[in-house]
C-alpha positions in Angstrom: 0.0 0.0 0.0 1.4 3.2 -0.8 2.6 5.6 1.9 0.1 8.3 2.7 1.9 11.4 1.8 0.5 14.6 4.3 -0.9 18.0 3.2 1.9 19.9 2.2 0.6 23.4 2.1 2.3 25.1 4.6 5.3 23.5 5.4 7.3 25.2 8.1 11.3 24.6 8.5 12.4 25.5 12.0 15.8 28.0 12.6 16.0 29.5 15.9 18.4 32.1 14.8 15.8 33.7 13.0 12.9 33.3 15.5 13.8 36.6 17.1 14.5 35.5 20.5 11.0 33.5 20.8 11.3 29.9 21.6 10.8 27.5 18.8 8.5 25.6 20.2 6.3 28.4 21.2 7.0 29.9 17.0 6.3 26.2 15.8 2.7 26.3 17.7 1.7 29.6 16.7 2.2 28.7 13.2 0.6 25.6 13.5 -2.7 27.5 14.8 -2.4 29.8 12.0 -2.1 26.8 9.2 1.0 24.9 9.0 0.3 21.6 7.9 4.0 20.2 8.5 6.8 21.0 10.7 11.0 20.3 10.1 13.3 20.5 12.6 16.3 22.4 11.3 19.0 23.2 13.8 22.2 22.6 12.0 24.2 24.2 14.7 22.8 22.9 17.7 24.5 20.1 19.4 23.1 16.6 18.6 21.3 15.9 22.6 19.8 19.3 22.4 17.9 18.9 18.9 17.2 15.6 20.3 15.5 17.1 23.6 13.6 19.7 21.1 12.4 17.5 18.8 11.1 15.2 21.3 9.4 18.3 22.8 7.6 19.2 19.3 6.4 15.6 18.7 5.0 15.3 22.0 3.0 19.1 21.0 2.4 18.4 17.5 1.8 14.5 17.2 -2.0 15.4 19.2 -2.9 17.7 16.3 -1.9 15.5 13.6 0.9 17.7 12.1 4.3 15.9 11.1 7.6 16.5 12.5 10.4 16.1 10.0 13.7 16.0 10.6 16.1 17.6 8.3 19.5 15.6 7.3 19.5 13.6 10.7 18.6 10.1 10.1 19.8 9.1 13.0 18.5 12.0 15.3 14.6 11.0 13.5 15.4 7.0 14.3 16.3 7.7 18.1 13.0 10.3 18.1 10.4 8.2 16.4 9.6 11.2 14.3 7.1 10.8 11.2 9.9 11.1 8.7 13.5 12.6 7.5 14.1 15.1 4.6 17.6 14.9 2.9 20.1 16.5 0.5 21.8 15.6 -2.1 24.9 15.5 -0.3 23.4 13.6 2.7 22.7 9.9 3.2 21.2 8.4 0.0 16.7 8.0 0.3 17.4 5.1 -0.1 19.7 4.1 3.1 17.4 6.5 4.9 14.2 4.5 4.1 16.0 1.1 5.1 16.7 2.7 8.3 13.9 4.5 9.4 11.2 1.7 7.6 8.2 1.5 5.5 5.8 4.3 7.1 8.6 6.8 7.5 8.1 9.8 5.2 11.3 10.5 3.2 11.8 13.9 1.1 14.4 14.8 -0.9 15.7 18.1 -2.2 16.3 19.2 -6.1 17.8 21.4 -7.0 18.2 21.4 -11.1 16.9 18.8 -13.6 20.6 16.8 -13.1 18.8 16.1 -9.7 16.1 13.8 -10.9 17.7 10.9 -11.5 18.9 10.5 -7.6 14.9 10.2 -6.7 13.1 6.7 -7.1 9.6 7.1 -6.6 9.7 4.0 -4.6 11.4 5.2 -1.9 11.3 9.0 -1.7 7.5 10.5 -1.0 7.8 13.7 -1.9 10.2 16.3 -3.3 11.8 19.7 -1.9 12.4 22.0 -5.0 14.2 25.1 -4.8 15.2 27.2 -4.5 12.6 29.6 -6.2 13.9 32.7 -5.4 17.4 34.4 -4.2 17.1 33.3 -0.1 19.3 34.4 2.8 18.1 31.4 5.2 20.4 28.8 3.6 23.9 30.0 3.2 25.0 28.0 0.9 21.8 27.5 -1.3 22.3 27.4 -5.0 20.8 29.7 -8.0 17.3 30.8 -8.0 15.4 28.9 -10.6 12.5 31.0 -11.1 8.8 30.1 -12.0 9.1 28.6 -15.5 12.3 26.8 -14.3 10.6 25.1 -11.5 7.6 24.5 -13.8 9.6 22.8 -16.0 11.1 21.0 -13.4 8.2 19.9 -11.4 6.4 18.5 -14.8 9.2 15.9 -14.4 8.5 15.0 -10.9 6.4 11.8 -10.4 5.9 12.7 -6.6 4.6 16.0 -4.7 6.0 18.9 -4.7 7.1 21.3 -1.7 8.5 24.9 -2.9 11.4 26.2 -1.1 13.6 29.3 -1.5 12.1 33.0 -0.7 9.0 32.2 -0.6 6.7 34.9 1.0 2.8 35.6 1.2 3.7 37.8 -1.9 4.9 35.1 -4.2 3.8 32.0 -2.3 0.1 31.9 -5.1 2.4 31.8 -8.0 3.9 29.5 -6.8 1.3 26.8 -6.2 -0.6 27.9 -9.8 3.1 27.3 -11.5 2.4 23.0 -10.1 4.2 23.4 -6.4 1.8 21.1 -3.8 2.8 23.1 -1.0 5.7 26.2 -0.1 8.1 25.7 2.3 9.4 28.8 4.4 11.5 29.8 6.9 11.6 33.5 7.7 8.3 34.0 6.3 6.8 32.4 9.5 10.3 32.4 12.1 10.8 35.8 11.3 7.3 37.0 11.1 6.1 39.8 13.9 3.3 37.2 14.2 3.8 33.6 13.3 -0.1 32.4 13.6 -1.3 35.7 11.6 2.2 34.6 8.6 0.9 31.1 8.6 -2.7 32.2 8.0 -1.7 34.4 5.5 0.3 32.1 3.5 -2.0 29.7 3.5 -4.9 31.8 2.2 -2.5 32.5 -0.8 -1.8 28.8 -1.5 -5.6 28.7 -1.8 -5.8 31.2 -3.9 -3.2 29.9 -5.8 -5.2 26.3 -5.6 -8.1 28.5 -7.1 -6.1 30.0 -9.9 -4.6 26.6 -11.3 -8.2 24.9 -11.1 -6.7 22.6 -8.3 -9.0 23.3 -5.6 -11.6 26.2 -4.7 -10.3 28.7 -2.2 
């Protein structure tokens, strides 16, 4: 039976530098009330017992309201936390060790980053894809060129799983994005940053509806 892959829409990657001083897990909820559908933990700096301690903080908050936690890169950190699934790189372990690790229900995503991406994801192992980024983005140092709309468009035509969005995505762009084929934006300032994380959450997620609306997916 094929894994159940979750709504996408508002998918929230976690940086504590950029929460503004808040605590994460109070950002996470506040988004989460305001419409994120799925949550990563990314704390590439943090030592590996304190994202540990974090993480199993937000599963014990999020797993009640049915919202994924997703750990980014850290196979090993989403083994020891039970967590609903792992989203990897292309320089990280390879979908398919991470699948024969973490099992058959685990969710496994995978960035791309240009069409010479697409032959590193099998359809049988990785359940959806991280595309990006879409626009020129200061929350991943070392993120390469923007691809733009019609790249991505392009690019997600060739994609046999979902599609999450990544790279400068804002309330401004975020509808474009989902009428140009994207499943679902992921963010990380938009929300971390935001004076307001529940009102950014509700926000984006009224424009992927709108964006829904405009591609004939779904009615706002």
């Amino acid at each position: 039976m094929p894994r159940r892959v979750p709504d996408l829409s508002v998918y929230l990657v976690t940086d504590r530098s950029l929460s503004r001083g808040r605590e994460l897990v109070d950002v996470v909820l506040s988004a989460v009330r305001g419409g994120a559908t799925v949550v990563q933990l990314r704390e590439k700096d943090a030592p590996a017992r304190e994202t540990l301690e974090l993480g199993r903080v937000l599963l014990q908050r999020l797993r009640p309201l049915g919202v994924p936690l997703i750990v980014n890169d850290r196979v090993d950190l989403a083994l020891a936390l039970g967590a609903d699934g792992v989203h990897v790189g292309q320089g990280d372990l390879p979908p398919e060790v991470a699948r024969r690790l973490l099992g058959p229900d685990a969710l496994v995503g995978l960035s791309i980053t240009g069409p010479g991406d697409l032959s590193t994801l099998d359809p049988s192992v990785v359940d959806y894809a991280g595309v990006g980024p879409l626009f020129p983005t200061t929350s991943k140092a070392d993120a390469t060129p923007a691809l733009g709309l019609e790249a991505f468009a392009r690019l997600r035509r060739q994609l046999p799983v979902p599609v999450v969005a990544i790279g400068g995505i804002t309330s401004a762009n975020a509808a474009d994005v989902i009428a140009a084929g994207a499943d679902g934006v992921s963010v990380v300032s938009a929300i971390c940053s935001a004076d307001d994380c529940e009102v950014a959450a509700s926000t984006l997620a009224r424009a992927v509806r709108e964006g829904r609306f405009r591609s004939g997916a779904r009615s706002p």
